[in-house]
C-alpha positions in Angstrom: 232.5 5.1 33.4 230.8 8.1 34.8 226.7 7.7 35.8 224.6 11.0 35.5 221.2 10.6 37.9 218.7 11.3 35.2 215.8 11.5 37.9 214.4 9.5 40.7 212.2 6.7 40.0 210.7 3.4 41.9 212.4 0.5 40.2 208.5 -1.7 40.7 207.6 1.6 38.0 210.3 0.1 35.5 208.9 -3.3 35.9 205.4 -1.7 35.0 206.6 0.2 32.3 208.5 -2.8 30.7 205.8 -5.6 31.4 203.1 -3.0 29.2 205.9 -2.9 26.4 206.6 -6.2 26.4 202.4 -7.2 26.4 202.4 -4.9 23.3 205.2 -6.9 21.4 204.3 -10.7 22.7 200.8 -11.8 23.3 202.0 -15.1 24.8 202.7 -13.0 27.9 199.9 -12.9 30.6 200.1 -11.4 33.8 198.8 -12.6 37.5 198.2 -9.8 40.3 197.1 -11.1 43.9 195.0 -7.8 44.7 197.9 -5.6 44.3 197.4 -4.3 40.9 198.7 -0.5 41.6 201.1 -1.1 43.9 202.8 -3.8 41.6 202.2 -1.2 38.6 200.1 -3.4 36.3 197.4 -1.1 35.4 198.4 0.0 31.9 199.0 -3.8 31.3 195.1 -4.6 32.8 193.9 -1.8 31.0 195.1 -2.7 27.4 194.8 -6.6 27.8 192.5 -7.5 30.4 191.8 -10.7 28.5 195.6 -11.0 29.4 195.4 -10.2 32.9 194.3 -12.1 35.5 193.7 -10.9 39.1 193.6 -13.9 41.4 192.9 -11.6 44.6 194.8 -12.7 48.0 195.4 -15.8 47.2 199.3 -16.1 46.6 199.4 -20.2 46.2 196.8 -20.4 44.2 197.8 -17.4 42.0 201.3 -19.5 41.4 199.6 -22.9 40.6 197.5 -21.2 38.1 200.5 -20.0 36.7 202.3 -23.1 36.5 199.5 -24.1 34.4 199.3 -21.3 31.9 202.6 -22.8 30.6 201.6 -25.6 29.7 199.5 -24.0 27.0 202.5 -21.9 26.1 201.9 -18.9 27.6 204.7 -17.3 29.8 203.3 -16.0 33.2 204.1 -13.4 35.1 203.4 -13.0 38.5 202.8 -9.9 40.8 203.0 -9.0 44.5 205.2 -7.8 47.0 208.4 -10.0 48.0 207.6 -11.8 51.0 204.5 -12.6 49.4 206.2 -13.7 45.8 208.7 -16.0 48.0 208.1 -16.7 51.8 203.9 -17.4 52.0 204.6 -19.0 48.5 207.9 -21.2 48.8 205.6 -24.4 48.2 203.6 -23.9 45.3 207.0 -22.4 43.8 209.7 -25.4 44.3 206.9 -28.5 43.8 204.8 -26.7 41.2 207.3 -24.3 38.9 210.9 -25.5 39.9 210.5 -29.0 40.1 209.1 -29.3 36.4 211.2 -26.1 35.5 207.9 -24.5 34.3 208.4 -21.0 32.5 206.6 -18.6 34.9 208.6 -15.3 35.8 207.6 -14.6 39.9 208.0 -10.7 40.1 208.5 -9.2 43.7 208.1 -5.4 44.4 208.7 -4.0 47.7 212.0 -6.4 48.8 213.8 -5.4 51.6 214.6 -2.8 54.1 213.1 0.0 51.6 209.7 -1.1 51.9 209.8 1.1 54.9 207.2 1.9 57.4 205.2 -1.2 56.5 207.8 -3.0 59.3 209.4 -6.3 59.5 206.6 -8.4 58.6 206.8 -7.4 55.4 210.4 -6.4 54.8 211.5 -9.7 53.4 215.5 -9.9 53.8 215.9 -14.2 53.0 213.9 -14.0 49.7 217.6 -14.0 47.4 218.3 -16.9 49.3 215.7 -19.0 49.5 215.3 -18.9 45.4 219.4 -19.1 44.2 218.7 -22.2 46.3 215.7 -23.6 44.1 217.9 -25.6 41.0 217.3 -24.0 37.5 216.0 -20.9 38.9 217.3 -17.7 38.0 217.8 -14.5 40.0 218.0 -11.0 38.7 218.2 -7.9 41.1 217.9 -5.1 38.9 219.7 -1.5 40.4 217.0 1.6 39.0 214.4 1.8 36.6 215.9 1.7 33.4 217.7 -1.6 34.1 214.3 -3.1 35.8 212.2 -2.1 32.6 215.5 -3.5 30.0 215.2 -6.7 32.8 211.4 -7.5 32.0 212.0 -7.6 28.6 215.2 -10.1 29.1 213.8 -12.7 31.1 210.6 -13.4 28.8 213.4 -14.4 26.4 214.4 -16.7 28.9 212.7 -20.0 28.8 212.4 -21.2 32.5 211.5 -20.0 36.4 212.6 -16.7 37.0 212.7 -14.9 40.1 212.6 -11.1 39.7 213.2 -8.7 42.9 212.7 -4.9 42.7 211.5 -2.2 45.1 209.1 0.1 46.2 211.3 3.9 47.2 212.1 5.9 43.9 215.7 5.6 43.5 218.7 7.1 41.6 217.9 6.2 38.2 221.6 6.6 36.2 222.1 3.8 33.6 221.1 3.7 30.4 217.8 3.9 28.9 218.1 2.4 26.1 220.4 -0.6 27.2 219.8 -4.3 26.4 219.6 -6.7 29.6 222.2 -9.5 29.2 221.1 -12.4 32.1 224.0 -13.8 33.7 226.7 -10.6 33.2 228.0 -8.4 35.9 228.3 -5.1 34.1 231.9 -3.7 35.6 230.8 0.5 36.0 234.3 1.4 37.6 237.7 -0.5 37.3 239.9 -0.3 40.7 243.5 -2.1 41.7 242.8 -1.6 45.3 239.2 -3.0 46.0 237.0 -4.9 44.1 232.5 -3.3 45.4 230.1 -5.9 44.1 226.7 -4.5 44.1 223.3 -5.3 43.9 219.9 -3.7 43.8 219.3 -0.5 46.1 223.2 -1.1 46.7 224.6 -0.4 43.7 224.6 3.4 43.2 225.5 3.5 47.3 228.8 2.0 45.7 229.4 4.0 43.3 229.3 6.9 46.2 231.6 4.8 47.8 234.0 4.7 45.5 234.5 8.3 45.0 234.3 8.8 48.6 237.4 5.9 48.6 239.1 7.7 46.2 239.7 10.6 48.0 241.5 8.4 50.8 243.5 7.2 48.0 242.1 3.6 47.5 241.2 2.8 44.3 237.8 0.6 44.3 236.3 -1.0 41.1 232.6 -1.1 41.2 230.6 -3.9 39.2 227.2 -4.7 39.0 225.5 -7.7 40.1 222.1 -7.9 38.6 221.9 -11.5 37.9 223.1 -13.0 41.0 222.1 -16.9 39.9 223.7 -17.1 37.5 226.8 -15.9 38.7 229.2 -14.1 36.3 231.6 -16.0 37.8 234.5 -14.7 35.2 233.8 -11.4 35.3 234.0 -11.1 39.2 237.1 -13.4 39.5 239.1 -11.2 36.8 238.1 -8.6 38.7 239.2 -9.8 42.0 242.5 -11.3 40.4 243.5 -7.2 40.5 242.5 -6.2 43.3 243.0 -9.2 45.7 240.5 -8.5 48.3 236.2 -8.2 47.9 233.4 -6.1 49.2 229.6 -7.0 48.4 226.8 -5.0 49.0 222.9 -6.2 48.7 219.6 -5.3 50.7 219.5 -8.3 51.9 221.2 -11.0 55.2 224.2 -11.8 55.3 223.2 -15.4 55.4 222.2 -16.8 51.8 222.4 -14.1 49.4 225.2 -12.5 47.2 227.4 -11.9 49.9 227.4 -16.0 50.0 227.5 -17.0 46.7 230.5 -14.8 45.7 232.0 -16.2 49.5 231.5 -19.9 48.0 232.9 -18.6 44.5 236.1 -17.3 45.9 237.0 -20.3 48.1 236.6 -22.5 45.5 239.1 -20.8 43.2 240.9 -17.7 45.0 240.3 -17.3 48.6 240.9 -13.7 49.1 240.0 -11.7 52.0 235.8 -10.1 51.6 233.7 -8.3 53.6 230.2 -8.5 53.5 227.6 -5.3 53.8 224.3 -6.5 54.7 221.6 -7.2 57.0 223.3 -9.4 60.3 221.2 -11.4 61.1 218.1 -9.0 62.5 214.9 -8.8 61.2 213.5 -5.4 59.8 211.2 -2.4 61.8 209.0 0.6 60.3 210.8 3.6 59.8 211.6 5.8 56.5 214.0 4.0 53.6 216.3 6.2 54.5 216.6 5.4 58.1 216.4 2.2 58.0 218.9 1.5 55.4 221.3 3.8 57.8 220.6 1.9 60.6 221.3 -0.9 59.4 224.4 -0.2 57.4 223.4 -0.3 54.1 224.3 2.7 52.2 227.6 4.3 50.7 229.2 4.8 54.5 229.0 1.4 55.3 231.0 0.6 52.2 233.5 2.8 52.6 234.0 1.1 55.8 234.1 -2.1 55.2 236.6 -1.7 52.2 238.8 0.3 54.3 239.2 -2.3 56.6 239.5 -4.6 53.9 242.6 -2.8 52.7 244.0 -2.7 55.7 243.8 -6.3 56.1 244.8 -7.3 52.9 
């Protein structure tokens, strides 16, 4: 499957875009913004339903017991501010007051990771995939660009429970399609390989596609598929996959230490124990510098990859 970049967009704009669609076609959705209401790209939702929007100021805890609340009257909440925000100040209010009693409130978090940039380590939350795959009956979606964030939105109101959905704030490659339907809980395979298996997520995703061509020419074949639900797990897809190949690279914005890196780790040793390695962040908190610095820095792009899947051949 060959990807064209249509153009370069912030994926928190697809979440934007698709939340305003979505407010259009279901008026049981209502949104919650804790004073962030551009960055998070809610305005053309609080412009045409403000009776719909509701802007709780800094107050992150109180913003997610309110929504909590909201469904118990049947409407389906969705909550907006950055990451650490959305997760770490919150982590309370969001296991005893939404996953406990599985309430049906999607928690939205822009500006995840590295990418965040020069707003530095106290905001560049790196533990937040972890810390939710580990709430029970939540799910956790890590959209790749745009058009896969705004076809995500749509998806999880469909989905009746907590949902925790991560995006960013750099514009991005945006190269799948725009018209594609969102399907929660399936890896989407973008590149078959018999040498490597490059699972993906996020920022990461379109780094391994670059990887892959950049494999190819050194004569490994890699197979590329996308993890944008990550709990879930599409646990067949990835062990098919990994049946061929016999050996596992995954990729995420994220540490090493409780994200998708782990969970397909946990997967494979429960079923076929075959040699991984795992780009991501080891262990190190974040610091200011551009996107792209940072996420060469810390060995997070297509180069990294490569690297790690060459030595991966080597060992298999």
């Amino acid at each position: 499957m060959k990807f064209t970049i249509q153009n370069y967009k912030d994926t928190r704009s697809g979440f934007g875009d698709g939340l305003f669609e979505l407010g259009q076609k279901n008026e049981k959705v209502v949104a919650l913004c804790a004073d962030l209401t551009g960055s998070m790209k809610m305005d053309a939702f609080a412009k045409a339903f403000p009776e719909r929007f509701f802007q709780t100021g800094i107050a992150e805890a109180n913003m997610m017991g309110i929504a909590a609340g909201m469904t118990i009257g049947g409407m389906i909440p969705f909550t907006g501010t950055f990451a650490n925000f959305s997760t770490g100040r919150v982590y309370d209010q969001i296991r005893q007051s939404i996953a406990y009693s599985n309430k049906n409130v999607k928690i939205c978090a822009s500006h995840a990771g590295l990418t965040l940039g020069e707003d530095g380590a106290t905001h560049q939350i790196l533990e937040d995939i972890g810390l939710m795959r580990m709430l029970p009956g939540m799910t956790v979606v890590v959209p790749c660009d745009y058009n896969q964030t705004k076809a995500a939105v749509k998806a999880i109101a469909e989905l009746d429970g907590p949902v925790y959905l991560r995006f960013g704030r750099p514009k991005v490659p945006n190269f799948t399609p725009e018209d594609q339907t969102f399907e929660i809980g399936k890896a989407l395979v973008y590149r078959e390989g018999s040498d490597v298996t490059l699972l993906a997520t996020g920022h990461l995703v379109y780094e391994a596609l670059q990887a892959a061509e950049q494999l190819e020419n050194k004569g490994i074949s890699a197979g590329v598929i996308n993890v944008a639900t990550i709990k879930p797990l599409d646990k067949n897809t990835i062990l098919e996959a990994v049946e061929k190949t016999k050996c596992v690279v995954t990729a995420e914005e994220h540490q090493l230490f409780g994200g998708l890196g782990e969970a397909v780790a946990t997967l494979l040793a429960q079923n076929t124990p075959y040699p991984m390695e795992m780009v991501a962040v080891k262990d190190q908190f974040g610091q200011s510098g551009t996107p792209q610095e940072l996420m060469k820095l810390y060995q997070l792009d297509a180069d990294a990859i490569v690297k790690a899947a060459t030595k991966l051949v080597s060992r298999k």
